[in-house]
VEXKOL-565510 format. One record per residue (C-alpha): residue number from 1; residue in three letters; x, y, z. Coordinates in Angstrom, 2 decimals, always signed. Layout:
REM residues N
   drenfi   vofi      east     north        up
      NUM    ALA         X         Y         Z
...
***
This chain:
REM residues 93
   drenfi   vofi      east     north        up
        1    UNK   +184.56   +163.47    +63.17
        2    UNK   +183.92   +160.74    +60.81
        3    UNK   +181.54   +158.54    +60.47
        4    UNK   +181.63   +154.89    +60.81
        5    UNK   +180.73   +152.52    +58.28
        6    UNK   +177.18   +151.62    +60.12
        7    UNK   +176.68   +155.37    +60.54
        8    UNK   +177.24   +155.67    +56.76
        9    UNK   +174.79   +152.67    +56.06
       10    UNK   +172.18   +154.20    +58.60
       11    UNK   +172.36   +157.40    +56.81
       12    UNK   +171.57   +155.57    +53.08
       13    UNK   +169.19   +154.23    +54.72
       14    UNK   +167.61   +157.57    +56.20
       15    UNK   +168.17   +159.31    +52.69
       16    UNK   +166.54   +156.22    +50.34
       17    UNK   +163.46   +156.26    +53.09
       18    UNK   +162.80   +159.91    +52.37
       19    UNK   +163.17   +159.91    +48.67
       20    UNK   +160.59   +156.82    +48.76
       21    UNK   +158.03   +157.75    +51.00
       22    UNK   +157.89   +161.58    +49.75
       23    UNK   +158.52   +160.79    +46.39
       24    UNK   +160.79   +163.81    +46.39
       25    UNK   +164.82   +164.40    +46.11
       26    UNK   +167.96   +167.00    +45.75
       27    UNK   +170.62   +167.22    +43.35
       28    UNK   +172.32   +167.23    +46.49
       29    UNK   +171.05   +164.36    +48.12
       30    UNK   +172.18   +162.39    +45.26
       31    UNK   +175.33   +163.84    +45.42
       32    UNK   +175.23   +162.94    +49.26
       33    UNK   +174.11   +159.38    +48.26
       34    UNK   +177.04   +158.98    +45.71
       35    UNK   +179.54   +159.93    +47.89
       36    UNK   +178.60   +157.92    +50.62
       37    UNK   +178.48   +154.48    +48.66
       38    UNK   +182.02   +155.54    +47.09
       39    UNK   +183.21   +155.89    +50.80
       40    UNK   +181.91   +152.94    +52.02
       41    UNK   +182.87   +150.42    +48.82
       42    UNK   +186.31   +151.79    +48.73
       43    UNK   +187.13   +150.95    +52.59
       44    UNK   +186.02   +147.22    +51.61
       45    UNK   +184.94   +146.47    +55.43
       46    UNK   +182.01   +144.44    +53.60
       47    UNK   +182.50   +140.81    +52.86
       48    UNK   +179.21   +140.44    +51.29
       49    UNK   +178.72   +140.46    +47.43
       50    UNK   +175.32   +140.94    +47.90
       51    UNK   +175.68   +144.36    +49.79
       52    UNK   +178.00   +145.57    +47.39
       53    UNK   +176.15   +145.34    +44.74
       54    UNK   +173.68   +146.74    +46.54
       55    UNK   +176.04   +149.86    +47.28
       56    UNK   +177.22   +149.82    +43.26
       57    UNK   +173.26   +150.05    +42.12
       58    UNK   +173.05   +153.20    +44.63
       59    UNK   +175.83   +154.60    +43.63
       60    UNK   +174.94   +154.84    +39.71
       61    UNK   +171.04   +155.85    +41.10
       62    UNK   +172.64   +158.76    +43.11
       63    UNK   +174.78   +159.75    +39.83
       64    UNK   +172.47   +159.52    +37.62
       65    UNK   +170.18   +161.64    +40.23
       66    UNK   +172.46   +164.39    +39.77
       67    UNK   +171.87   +165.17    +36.23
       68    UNK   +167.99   +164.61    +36.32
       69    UNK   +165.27   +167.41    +35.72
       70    UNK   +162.58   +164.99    +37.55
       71    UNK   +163.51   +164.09    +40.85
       72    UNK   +160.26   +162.50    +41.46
       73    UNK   +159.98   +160.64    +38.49
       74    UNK   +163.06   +159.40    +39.14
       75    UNK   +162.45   +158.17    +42.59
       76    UNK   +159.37   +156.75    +41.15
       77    UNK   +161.58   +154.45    +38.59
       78    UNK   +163.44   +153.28    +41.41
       79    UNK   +160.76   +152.71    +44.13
       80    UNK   +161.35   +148.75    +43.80
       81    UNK   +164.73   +148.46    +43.95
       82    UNK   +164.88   +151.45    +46.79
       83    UNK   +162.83   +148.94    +49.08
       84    UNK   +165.01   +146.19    +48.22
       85    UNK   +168.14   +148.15    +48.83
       86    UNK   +166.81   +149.61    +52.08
       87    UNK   +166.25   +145.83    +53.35
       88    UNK   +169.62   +145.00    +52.16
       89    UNK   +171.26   +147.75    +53.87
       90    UNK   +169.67   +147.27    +56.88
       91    UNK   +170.47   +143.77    +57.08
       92    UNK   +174.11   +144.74    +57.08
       93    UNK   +173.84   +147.20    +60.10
***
């Protein structure tokens, strides 16, 4: 079954809340995080430069993310722009 672009969004959404409000992260989830943003920019459903960029910036955070050793420091360099994406995101749903 796949998932529809809102499901997609809801699940950045779901993953970007956990990494901020446990401060914690997987290789994986980046991975995860990556590979939904890739899905979701190259369907271009969204009309809104504002999202997209939104979906770019997560896409390089979820790449870089990959190669880290410090998950939580990571996270922690990102915590402003993870709320801001989160309210962008959700604003598309």
């Amino acid at each position: 079954m796949q998932l529809s672009i809102e499901n997609k969004l809801q699940l950045l959404c779901d993953i970007l809340d956990e990494h901020q409000s446990n401060s914690s992260g997987s290789p994986n989830e980046y991975a995860q995080l990556e590979r939904l943003t890739a899905s979701i920019l190259a369907k271009k459903d969204l009309s809104d430069q504002d999202i997209q960029d939104v979906l770019t910036s997560i896409h390089q955070y979820g790449k870089t993310g990959t190669g880290v050793s410090d998950c939580a420091r990571h996270i922690e360099n990102h915590q402003d722009q993870i709320s801001r994406w989160i309210n962008t995101v959700q604003q598309n749903l």
